[in-house]
mmCIF file of the N, C-alpha and C atoms, coordinates in Angstrom:
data_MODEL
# 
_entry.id   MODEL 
# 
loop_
_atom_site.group_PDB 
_atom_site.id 
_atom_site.type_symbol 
_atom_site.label_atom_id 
_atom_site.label_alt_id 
_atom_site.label_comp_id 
_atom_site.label_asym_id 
_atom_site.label_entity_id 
_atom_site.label_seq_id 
_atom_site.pdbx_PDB_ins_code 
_atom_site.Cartn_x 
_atom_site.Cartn_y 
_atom_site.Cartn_z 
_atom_site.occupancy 
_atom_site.B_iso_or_equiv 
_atom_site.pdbx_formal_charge 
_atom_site.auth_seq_id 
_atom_site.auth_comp_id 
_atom_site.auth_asym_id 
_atom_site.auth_atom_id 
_atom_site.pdbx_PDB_model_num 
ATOM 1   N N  . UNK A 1 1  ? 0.845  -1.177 0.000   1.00 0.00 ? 1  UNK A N  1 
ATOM 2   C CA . UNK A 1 1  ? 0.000  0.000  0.000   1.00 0.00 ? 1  UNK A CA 1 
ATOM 3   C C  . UNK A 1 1  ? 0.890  1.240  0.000   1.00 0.00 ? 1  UNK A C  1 
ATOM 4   N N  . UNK A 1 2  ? 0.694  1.716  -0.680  1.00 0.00 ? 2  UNK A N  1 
ATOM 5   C CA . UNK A 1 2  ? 1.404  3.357  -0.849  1.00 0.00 ? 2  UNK A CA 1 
ATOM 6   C C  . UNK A 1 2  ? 0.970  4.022  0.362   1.00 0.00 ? 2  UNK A C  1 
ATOM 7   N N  . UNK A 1 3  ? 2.273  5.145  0.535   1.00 0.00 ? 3  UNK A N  1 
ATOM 8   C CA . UNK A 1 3  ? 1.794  6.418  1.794   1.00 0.00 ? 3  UNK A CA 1 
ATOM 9   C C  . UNK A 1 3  ? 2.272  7.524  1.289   1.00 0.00 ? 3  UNK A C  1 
ATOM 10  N N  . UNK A 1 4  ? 1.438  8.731  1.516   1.00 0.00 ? 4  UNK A N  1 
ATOM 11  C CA . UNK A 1 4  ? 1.626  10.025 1.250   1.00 0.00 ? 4  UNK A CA 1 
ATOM 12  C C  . UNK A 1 4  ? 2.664  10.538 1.993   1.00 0.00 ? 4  UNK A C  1 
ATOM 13  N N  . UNK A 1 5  ? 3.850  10.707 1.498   1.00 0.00 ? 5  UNK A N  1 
ATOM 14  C CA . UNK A 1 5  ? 5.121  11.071 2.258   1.00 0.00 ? 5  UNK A CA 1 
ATOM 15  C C  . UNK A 1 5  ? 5.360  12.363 1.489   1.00 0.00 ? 5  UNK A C  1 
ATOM 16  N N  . UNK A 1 6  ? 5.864  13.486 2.373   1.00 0.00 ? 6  UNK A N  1 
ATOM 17  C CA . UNK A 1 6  ? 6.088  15.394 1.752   1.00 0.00 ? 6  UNK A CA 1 
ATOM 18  C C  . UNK A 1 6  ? 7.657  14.990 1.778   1.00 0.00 ? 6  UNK A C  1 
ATOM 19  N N  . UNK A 1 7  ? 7.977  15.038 0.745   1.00 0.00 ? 7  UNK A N  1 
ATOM 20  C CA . UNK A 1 7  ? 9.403  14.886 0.635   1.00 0.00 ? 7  UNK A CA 1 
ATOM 21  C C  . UNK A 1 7  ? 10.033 16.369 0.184   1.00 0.00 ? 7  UNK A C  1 
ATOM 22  N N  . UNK A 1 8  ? 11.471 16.901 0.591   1.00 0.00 ? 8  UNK A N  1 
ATOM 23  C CA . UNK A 1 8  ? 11.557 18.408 -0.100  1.00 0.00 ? 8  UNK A CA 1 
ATOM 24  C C  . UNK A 1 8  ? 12.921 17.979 -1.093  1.00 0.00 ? 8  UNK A C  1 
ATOM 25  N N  . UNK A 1 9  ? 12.605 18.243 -2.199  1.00 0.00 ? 9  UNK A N  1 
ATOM 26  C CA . UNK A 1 9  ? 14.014 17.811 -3.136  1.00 0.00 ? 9  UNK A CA 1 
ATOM 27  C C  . UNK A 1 9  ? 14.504 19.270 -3.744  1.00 0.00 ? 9  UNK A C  1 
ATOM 28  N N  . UNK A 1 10 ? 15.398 18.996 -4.397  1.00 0.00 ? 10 UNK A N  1 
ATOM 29  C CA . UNK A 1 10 ? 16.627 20.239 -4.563  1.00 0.00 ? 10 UNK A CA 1 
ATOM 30  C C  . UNK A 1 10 ? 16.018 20.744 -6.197  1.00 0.00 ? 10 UNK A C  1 
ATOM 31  N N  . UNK A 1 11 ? 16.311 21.256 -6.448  1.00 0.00 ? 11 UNK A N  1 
ATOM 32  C CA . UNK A 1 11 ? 15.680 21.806 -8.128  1.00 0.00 ? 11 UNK A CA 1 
ATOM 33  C C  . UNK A 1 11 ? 16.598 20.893 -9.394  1.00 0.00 ? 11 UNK A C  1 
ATOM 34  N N  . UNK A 1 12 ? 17.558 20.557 -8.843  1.00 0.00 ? 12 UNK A N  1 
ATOM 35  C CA . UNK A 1 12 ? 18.385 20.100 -9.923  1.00 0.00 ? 12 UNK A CA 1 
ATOM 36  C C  . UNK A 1 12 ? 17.633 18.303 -9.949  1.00 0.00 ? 12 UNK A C  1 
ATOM 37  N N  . UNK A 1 13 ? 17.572 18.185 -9.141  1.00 0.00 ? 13 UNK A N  1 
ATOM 38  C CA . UNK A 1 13 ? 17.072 16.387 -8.740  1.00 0.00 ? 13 UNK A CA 1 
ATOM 39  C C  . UNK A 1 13 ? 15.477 16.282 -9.255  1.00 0.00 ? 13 UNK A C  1 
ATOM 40  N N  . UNK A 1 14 ? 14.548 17.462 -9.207  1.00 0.00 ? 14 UNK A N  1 
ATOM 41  C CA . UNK A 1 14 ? 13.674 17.621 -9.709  1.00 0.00 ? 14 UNK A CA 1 
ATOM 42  C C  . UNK A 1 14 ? 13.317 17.868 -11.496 1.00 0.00 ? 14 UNK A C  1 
ATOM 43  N N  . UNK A 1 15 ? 14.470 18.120 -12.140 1.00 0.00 ? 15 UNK A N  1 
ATOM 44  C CA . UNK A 1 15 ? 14.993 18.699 -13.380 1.00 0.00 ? 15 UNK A CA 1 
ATOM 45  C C  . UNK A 1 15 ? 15.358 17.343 -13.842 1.00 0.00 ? 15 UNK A C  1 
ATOM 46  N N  . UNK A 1 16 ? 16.080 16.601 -13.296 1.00 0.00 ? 16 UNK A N  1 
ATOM 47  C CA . UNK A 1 16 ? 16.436 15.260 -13.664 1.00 0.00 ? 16 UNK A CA 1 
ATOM 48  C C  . UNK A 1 16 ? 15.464 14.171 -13.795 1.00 0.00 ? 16 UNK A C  1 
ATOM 49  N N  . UNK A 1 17 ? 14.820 14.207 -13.158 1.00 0.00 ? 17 UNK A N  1 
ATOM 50  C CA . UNK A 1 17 ? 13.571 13.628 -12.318 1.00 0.00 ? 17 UNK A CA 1 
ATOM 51  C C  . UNK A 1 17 ? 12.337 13.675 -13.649 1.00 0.00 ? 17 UNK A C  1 
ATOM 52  N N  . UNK A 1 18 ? 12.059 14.731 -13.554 1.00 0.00 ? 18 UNK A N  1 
ATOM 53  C CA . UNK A 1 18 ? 10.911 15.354 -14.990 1.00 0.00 ? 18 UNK A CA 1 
ATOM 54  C C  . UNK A 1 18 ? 11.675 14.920 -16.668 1.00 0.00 ? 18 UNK A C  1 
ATOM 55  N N  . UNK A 1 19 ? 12.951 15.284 -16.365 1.00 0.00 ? 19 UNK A N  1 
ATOM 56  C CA . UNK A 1 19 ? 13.309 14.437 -17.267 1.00 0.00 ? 19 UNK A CA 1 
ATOM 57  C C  . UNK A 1 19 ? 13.437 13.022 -18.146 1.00 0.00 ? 19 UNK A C  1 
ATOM 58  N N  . UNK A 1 20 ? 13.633 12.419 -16.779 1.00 0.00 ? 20 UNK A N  1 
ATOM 59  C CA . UNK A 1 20 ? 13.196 10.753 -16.664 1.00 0.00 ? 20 UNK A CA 1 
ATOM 60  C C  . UNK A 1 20 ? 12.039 10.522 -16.749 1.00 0.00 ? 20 UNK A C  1 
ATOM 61  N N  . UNK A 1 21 ? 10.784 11.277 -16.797 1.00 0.00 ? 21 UNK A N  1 
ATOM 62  C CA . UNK A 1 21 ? 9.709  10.852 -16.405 1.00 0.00 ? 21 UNK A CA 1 
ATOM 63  C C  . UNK A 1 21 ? 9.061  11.273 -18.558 1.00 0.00 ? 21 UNK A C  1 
ATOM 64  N N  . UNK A 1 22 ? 9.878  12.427 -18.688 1.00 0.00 ? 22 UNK A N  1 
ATOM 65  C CA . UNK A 1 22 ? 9.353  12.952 -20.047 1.00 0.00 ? 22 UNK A CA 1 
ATOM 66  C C  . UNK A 1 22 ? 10.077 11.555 -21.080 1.00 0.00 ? 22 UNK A C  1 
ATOM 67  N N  . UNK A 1 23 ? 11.241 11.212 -20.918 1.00 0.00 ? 23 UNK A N  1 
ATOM 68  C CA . UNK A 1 23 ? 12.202 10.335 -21.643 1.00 0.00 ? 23 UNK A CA 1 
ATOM 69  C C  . UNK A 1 23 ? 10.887 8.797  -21.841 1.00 0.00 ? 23 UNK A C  1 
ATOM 70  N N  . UNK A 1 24 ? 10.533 8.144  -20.397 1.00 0.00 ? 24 UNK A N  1 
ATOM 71  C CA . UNK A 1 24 ? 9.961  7.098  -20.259 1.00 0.00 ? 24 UNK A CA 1 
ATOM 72  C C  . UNK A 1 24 ? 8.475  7.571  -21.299 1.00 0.00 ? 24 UNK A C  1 
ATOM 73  N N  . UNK A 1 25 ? 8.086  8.798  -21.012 1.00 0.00 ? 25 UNK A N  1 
ATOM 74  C CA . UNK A 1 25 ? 6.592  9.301  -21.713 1.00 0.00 ? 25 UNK A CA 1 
ATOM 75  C C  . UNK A 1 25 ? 6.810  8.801  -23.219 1.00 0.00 ? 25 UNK A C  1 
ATOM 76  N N  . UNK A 1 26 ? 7.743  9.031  -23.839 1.00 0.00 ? 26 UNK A N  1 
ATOM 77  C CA . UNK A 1 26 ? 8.263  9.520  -25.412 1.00 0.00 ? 26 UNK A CA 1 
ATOM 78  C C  . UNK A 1 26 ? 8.443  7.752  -25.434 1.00 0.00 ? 26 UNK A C  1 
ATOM 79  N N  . UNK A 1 27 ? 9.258  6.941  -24.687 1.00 0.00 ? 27 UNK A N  1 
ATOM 80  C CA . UNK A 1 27 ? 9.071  5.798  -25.122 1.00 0.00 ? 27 UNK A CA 1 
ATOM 81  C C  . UNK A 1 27 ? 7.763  4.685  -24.911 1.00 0.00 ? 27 UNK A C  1 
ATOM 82  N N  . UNK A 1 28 ? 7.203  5.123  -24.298 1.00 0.00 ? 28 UNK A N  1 
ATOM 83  C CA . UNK A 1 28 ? 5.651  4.104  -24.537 1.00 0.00 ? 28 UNK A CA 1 
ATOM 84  C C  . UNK A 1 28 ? 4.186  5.278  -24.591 1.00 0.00 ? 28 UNK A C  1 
ATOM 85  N N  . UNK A 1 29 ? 3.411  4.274  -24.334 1.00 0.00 ? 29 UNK A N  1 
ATOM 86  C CA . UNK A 1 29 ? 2.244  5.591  -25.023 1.00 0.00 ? 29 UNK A CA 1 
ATOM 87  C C  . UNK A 1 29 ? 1.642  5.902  -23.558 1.00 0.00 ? 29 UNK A C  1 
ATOM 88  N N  . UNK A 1 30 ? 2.351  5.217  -22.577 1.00 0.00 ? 30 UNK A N  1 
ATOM 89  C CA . UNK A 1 30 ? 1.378  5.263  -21.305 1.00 0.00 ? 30 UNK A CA 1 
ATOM 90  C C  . UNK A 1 30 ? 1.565  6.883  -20.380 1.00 0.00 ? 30 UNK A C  1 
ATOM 91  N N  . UNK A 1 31 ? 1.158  7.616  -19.797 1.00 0.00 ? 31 UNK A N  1 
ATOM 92  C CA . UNK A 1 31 ? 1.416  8.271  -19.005 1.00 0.00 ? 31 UNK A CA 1 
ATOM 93  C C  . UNK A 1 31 ? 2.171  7.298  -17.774 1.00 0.00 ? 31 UNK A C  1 
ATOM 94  N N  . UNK A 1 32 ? 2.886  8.504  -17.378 1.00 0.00 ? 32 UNK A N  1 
ATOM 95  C CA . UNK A 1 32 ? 3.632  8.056  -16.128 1.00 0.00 ? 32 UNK A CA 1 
ATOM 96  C C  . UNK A 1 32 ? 3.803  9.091  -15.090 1.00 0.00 ? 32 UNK A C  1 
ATOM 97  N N  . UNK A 1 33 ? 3.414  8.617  -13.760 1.00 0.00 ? 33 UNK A N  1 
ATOM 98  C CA . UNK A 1 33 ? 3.447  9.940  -12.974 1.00 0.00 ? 33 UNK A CA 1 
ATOM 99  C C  . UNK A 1 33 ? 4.628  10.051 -12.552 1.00 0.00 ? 33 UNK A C  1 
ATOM 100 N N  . UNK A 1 34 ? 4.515  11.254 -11.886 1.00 0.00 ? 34 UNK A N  1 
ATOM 101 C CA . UNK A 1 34 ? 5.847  12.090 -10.984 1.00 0.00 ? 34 UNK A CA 1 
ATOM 102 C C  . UNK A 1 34 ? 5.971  11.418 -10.059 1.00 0.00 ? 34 UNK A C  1 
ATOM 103 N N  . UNK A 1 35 ? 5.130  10.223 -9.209  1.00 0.00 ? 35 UNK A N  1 
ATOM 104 C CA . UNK A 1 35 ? 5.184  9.740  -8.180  1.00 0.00 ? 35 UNK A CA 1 
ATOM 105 C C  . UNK A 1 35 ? 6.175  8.284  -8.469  1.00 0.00 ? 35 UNK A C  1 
ATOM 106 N N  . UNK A 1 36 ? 5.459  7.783  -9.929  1.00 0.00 ? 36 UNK A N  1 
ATOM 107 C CA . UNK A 1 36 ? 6.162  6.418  -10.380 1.00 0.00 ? 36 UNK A CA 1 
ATOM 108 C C  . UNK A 1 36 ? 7.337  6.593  -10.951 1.00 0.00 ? 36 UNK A C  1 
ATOM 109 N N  . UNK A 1 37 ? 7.971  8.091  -11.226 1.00 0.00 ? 37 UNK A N  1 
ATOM 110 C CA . UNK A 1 37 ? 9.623  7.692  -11.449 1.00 0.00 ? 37 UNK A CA 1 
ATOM 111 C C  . UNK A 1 37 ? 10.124 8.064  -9.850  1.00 0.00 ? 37 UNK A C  1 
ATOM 112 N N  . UNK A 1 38 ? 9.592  8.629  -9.532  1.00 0.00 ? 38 UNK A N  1 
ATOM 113 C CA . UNK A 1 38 ? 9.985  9.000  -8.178  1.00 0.00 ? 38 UNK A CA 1 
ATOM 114 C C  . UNK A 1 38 ? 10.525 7.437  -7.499  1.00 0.00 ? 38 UNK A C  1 
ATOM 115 N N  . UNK A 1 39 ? 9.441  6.422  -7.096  1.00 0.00 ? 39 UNK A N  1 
ATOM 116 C CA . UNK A 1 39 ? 9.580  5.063  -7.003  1.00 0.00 ? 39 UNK A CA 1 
ATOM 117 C C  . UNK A 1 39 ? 10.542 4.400  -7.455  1.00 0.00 ? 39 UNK A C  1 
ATOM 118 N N  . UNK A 1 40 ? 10.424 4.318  -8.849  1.00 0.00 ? 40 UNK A N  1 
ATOM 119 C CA . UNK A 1 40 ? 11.483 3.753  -9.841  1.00 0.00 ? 40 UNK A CA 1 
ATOM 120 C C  . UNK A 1 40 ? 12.424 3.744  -9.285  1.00 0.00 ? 40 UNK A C  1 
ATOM 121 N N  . UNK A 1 41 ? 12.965 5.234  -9.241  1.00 0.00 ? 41 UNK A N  1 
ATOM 122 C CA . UNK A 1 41 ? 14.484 5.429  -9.402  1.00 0.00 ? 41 UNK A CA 1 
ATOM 123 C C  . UNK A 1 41 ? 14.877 5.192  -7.871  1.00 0.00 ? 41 UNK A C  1 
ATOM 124 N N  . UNK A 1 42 ? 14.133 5.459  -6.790  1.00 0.00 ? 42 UNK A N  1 
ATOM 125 C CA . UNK A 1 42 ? 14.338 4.635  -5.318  1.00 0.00 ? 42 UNK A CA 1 
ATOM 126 C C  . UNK A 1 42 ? 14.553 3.397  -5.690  1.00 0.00 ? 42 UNK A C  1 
ATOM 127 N N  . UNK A 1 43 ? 13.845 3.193  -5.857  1.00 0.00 ? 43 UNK A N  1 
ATOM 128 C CA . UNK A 1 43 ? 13.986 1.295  -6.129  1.00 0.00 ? 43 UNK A CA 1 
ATOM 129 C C  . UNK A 1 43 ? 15.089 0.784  -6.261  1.00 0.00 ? 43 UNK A C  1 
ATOM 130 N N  . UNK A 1 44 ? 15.977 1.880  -7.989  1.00 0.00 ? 44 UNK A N  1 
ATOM 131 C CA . UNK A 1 44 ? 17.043 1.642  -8.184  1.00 0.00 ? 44 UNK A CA 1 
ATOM 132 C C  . UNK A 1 44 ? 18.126 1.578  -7.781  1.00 0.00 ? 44 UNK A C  1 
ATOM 133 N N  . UNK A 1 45 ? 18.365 2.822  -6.854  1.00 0.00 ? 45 UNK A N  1 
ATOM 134 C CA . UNK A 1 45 ? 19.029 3.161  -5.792  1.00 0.00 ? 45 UNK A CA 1 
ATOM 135 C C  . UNK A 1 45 ? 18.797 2.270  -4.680  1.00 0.00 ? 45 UNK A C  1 
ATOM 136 N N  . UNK A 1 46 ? 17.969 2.051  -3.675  1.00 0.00 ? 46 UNK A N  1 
ATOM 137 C CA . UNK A 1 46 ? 18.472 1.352  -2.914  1.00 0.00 ? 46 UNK A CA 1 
ATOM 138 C C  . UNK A 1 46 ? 18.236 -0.470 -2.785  1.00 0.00 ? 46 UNK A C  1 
ATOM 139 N N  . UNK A 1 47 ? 18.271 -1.007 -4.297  1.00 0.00 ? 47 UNK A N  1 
ATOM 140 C CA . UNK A 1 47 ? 19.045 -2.281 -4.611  1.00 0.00 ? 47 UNK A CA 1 
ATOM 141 C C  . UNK A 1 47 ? 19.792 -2.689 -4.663  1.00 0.00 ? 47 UNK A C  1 
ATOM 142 N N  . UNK A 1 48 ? 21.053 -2.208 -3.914  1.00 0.00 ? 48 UNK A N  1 
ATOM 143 C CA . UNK A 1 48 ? 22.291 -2.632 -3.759  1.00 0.00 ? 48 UNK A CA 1 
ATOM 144 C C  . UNK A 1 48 ? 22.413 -3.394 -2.813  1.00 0.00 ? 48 UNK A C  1 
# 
């Protein structure tokens, strides 16, 4: 189950972020939210 967490991020991480999220848009037809790269890229990060 998901939780509404206020997270405060930096402008540059947010820039990157929208980026990843516009890049994933352009390759499939689906929308993708700000919340699900947000996820993603956690994910990615802390799989080590």
């Amino acid at each position: 189950m998901a939780q509404r967490i206020t997270v405060m991020l930096d402008d540059d991480v947010v820039k990157k972020l929208r980026a990843r999220q516009a890049k994933k848009i352009k390759e499939t037809v689906n929308a993708m939210s700000f919340s699900a790269i947000v996820n993603e890229s956690l994910k990615e990060c802390i799989k080590g």
